[in-house]
C-alpha beads as a LAMMPS data file, in Angstrom:
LAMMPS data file: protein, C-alpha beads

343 atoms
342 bonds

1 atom types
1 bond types

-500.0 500.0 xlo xhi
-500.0 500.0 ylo yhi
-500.0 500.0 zlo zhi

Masses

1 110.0

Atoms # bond

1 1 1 -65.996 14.685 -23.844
2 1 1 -66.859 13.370 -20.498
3 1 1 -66.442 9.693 -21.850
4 1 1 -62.801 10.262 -22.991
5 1 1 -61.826 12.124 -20.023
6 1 1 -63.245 8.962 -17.943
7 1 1 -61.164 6.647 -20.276
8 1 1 -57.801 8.643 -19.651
9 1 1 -59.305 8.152 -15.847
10 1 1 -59.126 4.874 -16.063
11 1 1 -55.925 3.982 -18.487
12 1 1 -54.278 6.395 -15.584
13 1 1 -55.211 3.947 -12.510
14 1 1 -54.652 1.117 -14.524
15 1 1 -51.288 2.059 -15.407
16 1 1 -50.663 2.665 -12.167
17 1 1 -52.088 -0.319 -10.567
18 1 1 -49.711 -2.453 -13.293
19 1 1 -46.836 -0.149 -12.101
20 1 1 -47.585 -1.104 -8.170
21 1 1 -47.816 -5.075 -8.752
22 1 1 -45.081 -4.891 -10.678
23 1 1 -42.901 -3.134 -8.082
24 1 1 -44.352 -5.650 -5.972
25 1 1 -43.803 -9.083 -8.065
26 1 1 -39.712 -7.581 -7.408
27 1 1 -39.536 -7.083 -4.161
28 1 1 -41.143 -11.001 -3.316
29 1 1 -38.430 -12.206 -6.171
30 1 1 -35.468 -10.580 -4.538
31 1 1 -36.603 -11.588 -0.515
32 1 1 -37.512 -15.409 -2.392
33 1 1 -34.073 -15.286 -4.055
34 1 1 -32.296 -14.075 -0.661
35 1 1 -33.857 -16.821 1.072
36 1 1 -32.397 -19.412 -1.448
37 1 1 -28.986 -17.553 -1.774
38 1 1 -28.482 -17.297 2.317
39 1 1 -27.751 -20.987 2.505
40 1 1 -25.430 -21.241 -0.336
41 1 1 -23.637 -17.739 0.494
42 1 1 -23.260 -18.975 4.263
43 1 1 -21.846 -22.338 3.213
44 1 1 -19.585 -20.870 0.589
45 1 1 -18.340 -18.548 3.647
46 1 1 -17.708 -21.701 5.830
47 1 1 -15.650 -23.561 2.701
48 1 1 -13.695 -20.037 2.300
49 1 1 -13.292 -20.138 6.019
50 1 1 -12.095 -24.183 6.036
51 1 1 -9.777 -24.133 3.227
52 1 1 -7.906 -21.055 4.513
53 1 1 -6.656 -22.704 7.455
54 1 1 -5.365 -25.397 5.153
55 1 1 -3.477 -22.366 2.538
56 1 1 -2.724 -19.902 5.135
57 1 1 0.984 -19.386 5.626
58 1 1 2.959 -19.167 8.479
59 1 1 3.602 -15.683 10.059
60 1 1 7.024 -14.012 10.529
61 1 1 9.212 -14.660 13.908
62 1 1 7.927 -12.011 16.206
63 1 1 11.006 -10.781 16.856
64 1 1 11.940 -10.040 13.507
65 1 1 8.885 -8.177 13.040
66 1 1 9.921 -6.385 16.149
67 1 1 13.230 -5.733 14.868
68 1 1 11.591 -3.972 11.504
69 1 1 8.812 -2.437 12.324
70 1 1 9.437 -1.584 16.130
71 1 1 13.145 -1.123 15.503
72 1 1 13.138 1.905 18.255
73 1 1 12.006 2.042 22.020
74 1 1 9.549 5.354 22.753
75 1 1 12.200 6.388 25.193
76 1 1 14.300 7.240 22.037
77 1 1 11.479 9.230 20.306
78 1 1 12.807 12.674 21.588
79 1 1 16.318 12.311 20.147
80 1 1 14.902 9.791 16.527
81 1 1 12.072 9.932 14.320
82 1 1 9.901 7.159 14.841
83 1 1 6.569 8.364 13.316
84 1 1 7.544 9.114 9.300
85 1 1 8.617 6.744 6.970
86 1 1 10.281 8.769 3.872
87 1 1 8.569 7.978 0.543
88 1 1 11.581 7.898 -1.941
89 1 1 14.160 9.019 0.653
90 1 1 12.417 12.645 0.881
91 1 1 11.333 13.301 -2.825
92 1 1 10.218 17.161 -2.085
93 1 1 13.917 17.529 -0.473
94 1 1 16.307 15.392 -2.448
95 1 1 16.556 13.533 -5.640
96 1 1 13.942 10.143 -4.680
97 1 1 15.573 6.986 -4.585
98 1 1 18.626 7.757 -4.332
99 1 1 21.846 7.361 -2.488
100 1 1 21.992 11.046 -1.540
101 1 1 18.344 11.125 0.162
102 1 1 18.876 7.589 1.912
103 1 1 22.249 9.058 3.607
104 1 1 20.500 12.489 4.234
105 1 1 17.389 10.207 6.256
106 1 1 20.213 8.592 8.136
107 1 1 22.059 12.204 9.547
108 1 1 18.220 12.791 10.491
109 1 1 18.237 9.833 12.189
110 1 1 15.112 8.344 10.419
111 1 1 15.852 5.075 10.289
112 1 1 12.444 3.854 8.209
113 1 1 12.307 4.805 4.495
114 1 1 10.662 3.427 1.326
115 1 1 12.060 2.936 -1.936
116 1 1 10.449 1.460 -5.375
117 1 1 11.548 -1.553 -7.082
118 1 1 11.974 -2.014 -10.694
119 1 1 12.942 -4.502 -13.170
120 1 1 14.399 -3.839 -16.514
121 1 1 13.767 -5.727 -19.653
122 1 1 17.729 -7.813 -19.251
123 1 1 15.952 -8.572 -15.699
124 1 1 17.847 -6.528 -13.452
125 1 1 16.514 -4.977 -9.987
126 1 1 16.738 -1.603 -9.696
127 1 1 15.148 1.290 -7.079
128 1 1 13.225 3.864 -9.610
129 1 1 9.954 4.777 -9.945
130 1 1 8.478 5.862 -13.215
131 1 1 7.933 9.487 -12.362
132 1 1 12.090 9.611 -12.487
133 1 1 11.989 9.062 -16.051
134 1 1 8.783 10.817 -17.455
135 1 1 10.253 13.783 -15.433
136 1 1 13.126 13.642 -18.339
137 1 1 10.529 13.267 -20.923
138 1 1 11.404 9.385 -21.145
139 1 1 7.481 7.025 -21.474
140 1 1 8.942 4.075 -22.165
141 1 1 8.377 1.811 -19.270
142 1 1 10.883 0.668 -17.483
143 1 1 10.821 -2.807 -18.021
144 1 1 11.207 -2.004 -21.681
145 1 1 14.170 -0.820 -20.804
146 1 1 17.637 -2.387 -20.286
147 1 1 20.091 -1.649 -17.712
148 1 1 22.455 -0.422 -20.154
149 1 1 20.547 2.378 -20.791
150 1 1 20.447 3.967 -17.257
151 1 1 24.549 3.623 -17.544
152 1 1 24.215 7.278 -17.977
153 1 1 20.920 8.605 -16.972
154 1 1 21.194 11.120 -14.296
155 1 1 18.680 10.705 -11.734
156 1 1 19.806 14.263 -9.949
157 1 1 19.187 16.618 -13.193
158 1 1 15.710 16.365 -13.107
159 1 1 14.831 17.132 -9.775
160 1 1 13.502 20.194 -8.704
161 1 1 16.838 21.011 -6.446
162 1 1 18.956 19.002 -8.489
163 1 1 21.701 21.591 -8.729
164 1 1 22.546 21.534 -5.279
165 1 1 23.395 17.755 -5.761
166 1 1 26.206 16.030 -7.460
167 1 1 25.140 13.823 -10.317
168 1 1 24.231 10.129 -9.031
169 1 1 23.455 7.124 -11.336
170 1 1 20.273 4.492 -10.852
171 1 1 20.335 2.612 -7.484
172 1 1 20.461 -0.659 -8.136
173 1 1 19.070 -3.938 -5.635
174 1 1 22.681 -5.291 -5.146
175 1 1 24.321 -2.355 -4.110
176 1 1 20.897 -1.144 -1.689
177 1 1 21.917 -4.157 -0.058
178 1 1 25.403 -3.482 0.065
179 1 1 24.563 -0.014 1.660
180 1 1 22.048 -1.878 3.962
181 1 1 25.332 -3.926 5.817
182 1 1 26.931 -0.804 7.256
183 1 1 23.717 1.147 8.619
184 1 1 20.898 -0.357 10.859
185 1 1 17.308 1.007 8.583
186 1 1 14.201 -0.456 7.747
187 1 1 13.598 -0.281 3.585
188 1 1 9.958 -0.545 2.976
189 1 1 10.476 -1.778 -1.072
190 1 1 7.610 -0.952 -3.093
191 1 1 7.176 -3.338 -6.162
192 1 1 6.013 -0.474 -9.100
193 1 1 4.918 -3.306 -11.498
194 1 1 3.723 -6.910 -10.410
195 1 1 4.621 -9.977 -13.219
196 1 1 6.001 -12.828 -13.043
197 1 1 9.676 -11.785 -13.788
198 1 1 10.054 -9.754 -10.904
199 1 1 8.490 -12.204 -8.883
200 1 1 11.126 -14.877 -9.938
201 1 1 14.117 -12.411 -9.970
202 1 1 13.090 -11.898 -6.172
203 1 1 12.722 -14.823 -5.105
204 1 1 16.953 -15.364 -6.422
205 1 1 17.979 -12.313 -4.916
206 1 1 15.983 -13.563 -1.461
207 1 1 17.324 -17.129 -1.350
208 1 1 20.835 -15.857 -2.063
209 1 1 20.927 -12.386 0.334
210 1 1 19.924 -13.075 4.059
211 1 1 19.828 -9.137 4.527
212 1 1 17.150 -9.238 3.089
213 1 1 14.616 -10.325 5.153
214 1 1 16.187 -9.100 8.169
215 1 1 16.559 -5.518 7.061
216 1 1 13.554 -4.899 4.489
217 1 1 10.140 -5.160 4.367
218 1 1 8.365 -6.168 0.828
219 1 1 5.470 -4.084 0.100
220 1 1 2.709 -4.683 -2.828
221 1 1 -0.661 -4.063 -3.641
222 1 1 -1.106 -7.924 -5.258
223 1 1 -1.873 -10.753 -2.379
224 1 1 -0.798 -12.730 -5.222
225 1 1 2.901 -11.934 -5.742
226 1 1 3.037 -11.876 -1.933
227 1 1 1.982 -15.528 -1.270
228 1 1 3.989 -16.560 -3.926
229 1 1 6.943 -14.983 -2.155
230 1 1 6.024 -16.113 1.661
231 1 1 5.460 -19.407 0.328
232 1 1 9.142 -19.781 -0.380
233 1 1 10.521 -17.633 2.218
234 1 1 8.184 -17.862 5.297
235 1 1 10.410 -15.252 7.717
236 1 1 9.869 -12.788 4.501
237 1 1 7.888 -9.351 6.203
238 1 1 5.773 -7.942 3.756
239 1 1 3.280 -5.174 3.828
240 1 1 0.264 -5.143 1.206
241 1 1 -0.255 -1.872 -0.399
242 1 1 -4.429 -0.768 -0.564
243 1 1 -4.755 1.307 -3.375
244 1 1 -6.712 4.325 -3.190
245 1 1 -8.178 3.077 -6.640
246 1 1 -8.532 -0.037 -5.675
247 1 1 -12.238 -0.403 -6.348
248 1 1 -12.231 2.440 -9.432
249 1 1 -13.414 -0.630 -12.015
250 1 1 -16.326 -1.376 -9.831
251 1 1 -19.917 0.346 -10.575
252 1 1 -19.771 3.859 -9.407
253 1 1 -22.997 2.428 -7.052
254 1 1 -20.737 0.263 -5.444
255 1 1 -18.081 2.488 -4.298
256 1 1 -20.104 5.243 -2.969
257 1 1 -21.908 2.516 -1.378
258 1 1 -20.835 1.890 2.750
259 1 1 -22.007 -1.832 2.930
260 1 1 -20.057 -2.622 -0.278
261 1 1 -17.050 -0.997 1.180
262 1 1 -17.233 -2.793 4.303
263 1 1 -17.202 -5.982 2.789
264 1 1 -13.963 -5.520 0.637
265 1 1 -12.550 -4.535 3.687
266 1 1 -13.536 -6.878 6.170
267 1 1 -12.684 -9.444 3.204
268 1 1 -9.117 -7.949 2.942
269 1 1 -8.518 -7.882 7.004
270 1 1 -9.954 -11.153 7.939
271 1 1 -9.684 -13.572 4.913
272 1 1 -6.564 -12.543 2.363
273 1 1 -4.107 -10.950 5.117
274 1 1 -4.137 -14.024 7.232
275 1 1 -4.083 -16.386 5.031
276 1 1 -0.353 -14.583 3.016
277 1 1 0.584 -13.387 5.920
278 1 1 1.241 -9.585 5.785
279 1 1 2.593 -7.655 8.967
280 1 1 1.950 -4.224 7.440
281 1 1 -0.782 -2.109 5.469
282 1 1 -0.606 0.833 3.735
283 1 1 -3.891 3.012 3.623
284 1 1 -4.571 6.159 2.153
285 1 1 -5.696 8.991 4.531
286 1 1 -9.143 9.419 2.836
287 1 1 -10.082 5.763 3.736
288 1 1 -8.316 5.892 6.975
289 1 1 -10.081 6.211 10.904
290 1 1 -9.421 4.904 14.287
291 1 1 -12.060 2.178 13.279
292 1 1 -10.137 0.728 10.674
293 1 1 -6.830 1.177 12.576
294 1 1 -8.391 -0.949 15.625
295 1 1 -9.745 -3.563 13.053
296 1 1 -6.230 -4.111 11.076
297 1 1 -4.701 -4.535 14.661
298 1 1 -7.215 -7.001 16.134
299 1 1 -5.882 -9.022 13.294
300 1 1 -2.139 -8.247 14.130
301 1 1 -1.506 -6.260 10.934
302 1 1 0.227 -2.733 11.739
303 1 1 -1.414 0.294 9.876
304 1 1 0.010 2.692 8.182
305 1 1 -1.202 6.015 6.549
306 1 1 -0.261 7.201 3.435
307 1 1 0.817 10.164 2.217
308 1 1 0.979 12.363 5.364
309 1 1 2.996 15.980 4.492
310 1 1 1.441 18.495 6.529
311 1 1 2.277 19.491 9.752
312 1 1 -0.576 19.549 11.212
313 1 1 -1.762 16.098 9.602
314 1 1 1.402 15.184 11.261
315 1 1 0.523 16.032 14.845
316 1 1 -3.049 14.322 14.302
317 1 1 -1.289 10.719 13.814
318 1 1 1.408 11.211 16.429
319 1 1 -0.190 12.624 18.830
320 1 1 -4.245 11.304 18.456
321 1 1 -4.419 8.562 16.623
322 1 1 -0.916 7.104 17.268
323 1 1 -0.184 6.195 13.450
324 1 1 2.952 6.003 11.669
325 1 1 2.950 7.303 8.319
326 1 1 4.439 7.807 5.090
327 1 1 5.595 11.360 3.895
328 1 1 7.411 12.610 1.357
329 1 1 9.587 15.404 3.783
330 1 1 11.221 15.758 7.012
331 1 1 10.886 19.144 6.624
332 1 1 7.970 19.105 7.894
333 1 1 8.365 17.010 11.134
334 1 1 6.996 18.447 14.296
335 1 1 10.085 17.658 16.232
336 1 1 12.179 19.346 13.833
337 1 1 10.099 22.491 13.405
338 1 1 10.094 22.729 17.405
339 1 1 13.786 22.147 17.616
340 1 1 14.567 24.675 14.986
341 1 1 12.187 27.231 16.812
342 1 1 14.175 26.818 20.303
343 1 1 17.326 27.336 18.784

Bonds

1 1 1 2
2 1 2 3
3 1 3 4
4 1 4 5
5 1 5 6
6 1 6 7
7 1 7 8
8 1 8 9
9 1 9 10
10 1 10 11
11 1 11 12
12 1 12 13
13 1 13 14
14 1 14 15
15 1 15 16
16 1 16 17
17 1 17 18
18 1 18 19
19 1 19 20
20 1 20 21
21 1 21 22
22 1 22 23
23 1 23 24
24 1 24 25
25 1 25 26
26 1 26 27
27 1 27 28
28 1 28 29
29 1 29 30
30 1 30 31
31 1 31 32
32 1 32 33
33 1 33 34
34 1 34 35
35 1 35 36
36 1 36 37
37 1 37 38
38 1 38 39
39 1 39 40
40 1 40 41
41 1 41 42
42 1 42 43
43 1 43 44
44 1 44 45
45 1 45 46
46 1 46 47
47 1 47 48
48 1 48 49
49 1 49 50
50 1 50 51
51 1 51 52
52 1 52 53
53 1 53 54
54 1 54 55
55 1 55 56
56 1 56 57
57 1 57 58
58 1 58 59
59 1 59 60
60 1 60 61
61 1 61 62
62 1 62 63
63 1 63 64
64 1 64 65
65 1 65 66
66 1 66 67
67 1 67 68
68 1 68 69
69 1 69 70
70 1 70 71
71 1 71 72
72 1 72 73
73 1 73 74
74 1 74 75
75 1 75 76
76 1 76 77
77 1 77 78
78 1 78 79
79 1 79 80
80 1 80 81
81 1 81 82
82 1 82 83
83 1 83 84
84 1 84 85
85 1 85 86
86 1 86 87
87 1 87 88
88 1 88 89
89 1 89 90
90 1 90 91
91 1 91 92
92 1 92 93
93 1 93 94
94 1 94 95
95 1 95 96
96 1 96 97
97 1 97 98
98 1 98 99
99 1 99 100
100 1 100 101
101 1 101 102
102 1 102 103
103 1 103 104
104 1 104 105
105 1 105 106
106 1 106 107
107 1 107 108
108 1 108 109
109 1 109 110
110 1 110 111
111 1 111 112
112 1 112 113
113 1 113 114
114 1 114 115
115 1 115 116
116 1 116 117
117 1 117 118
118 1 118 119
119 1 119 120
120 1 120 121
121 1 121 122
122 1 122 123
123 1 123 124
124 1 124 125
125 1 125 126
126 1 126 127
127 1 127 128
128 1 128 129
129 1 129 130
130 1 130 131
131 1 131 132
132 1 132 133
133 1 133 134
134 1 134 135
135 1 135 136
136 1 136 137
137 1 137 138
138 1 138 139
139 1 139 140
140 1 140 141
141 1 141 142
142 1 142 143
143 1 143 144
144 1 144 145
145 1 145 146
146 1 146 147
147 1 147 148
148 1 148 149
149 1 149 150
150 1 150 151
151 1 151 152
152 1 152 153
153 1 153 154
154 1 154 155
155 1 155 156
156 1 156 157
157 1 157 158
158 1 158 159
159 1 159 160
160 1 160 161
161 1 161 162
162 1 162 163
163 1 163 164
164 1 164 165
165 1 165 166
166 1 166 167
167 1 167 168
168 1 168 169
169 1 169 170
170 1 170 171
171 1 171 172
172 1 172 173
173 1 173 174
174 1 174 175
175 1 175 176
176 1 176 177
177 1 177 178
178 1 178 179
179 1 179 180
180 1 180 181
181 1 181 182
182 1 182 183
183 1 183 184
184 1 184 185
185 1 185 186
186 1 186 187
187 1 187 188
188 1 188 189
189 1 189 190
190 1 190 191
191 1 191 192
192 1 192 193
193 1 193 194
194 1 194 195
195 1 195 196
196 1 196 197
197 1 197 198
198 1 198 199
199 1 199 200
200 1 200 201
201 1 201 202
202 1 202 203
203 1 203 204
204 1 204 205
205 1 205 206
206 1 206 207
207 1 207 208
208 1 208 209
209 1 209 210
210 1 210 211
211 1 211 212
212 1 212 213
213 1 213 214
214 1 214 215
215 1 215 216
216 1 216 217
217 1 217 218
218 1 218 219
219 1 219 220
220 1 220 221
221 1 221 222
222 1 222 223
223 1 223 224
224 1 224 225
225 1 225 226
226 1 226 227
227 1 227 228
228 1 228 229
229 1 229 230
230 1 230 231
231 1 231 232
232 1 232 233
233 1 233 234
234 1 234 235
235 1 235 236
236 1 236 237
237 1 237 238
238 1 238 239
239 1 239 240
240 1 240 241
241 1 241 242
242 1 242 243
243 1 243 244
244 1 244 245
245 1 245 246
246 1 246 247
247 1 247 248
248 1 248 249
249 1 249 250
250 1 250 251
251 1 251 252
252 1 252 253
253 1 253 254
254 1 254 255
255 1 255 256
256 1 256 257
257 1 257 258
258 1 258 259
259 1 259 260
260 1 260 261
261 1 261 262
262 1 262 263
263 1 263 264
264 1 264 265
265 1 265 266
266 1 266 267
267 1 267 268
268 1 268 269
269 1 269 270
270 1 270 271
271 1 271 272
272 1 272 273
273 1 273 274
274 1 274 275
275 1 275 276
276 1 276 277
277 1 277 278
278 1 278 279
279 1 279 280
280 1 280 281
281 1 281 282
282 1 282 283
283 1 283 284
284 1 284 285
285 1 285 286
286 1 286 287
287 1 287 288
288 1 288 289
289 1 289 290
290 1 290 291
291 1 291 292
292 1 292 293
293 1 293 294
294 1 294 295
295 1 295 296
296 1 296 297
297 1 297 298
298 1 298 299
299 1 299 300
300 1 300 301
301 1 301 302
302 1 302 303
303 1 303 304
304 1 304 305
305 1 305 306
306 1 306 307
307 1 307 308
308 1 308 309
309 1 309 310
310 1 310 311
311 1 311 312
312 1 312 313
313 1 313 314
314 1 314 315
315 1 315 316
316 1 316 317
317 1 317 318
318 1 318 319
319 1 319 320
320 1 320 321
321 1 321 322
322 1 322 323
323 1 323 324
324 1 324 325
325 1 325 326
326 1 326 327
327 1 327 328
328 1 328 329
329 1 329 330
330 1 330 331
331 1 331 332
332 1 332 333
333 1 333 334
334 1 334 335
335 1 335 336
336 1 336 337
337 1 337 338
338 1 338 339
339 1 339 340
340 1 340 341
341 1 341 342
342 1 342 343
């Protein structure tokens, strides 16, 4: 009895002893693997560093960007709305991207407003987002689509207030820009999809439209598509969209993890938006602080938060933080409430 007990005794603290060295045996691999990986990491950094000087683009004229994104003194913030930019020309209050909600922004005198950009399958720009159609039980995407079909799709009958509007077709690029030449706003365009046939169907409807750059802002989430697009047409503003879920493939480990995190985004501000060139970003409010904010504008990149719809959120930016950001009603505007309150 005694002689098993003192070989379970001993199988214990040997089992143990094996379990300690080998915890040890890792931890010299990983600080001898670290001290052959800093030298390579470093120089990698330094080659990053070198050949983005030689592929970074040249930045907008300042006072173009002054002109779009500053496009109002703060004298004028009492009588204009300077802080929101309407997501789909007010989707909670009118039927999103359409003519209806852009000329309702302009009586409110908000003069920034962002719209999405399409491309159907004949390769024709239009503003719609998906939600339009799955609202009307359509799933087909909409580059599977061809323009015919929208001829009479009514983008008003599916809205939640649609009866109070008259029935409006799809929006398409060419006549946004036609609507762009009698009123002085800023159109943040939001590319829905990213391929290559939107890419080159831009980059016509840029080299033939000078509007363009002067009056709208191109926003997407790929550095990509927007290099390709400054490449061509270096006075081109554009504003790179960060995705909430833009680390969701990564490990689970990795995006709870701070240090991780900090990386991407130090990667993002100091690496890939200087060398294409953006002017804006768009960050969602969960991944947004002062921090960040202070970081994106040491590197001359203007913040802005996305999606912002309650009052008091509303307040927070204007008044603390000193944010624009992106909201889906007007409705819910400070200034307005307060005006409506005195009268």
């Amino acid at each position: 009895m005694y002689f098993t007990y003192a070989i379970n005794t001993l199988k214990m603290f040997y089992q143990l002893f094996w379990y300690l060295m080998t915890i040890i045996s890792f931890i010299i691999n990983i600080f001898y693997f670290c001290s052959l990986s800093l030298p390579w990491i470093t120089l990698i950094l330094i080659l990053i560093c070198i050949i983005s000087k030689f592929i970074k683009l040249k930045n907008p004229d300042k006072e173009l960007i002054q002109s779009l994104l500053y496009r109002k003194s703060i004298e004028d913030e009492k009588n204009l709305l300077l802080w929101p930019i309407i997501n789909k020309g007010g989707a909670f209050d009118y039927p999103e991207n359409s003519v209806t909600a852009i000329k309702q922004c302009i009586s409110q005198k908000c003069s920034n407003i962002l719209l999405d950009l399409s491309i159907t399958s004949d390769g024709e720009l239009i503003i719609l987002h998906k939600s339009t159609l799955e609202k009307a039980n359509v799933n087909t995407a909409i580059s599977q689509l061809q323009l015919s079909y929208f001829d009479n799709f009514n983008i008003v009958e599916h809205h939640p207030l649609g009866q109070h509007f008259k029935p409006e077709k799809i929006l398409t690029l060419k006549k946004l820009l036609q609507l762009l030449e009698k009123n002085d706003l800023t159109i943040f365009l939001l590319m829905s999809t990213v391929n290559a046939k939107i890419i080159d169907a831009l980059k016509e409807v840029i080299g033939k439209n000078e509007k363009f750059t002067k009056q709208i802002v191109l926003c997407c989430s790929s550095p990509i598509a927007i290099y390709q697009l400054r490449k061509l047409y270096s006075n081109l503003v554009c504003g790179l969209w960060m995705e909430k879920t833009l680390l969701s493939k990564t490990p689970k480990y990795f995006n709870s993890s701070t240090i991780f995190l900090s990386i991407c985004g130090a990667i993002f501000r100091n690496i890939i938006a200087p060398v294409i060139g953006v002017s804006v970003v768009f960050i969602h409010k969960d991944g947004f602080n002062t921090q960040i904010s202070s970081l994106w504008q040491n590197v001359g990149v203007k913040p802005i938060v996305y999606t912002i719809n309650s009052p008091n959120e509303k307040r927070y930016f204007q008044q603390v933080t000193k944010t624009q950001y992106l909201t889906d009603s007007l409705r819910s505007e400070p200034q307005i409430i307060f005006k409506a309150r005195r009268t």
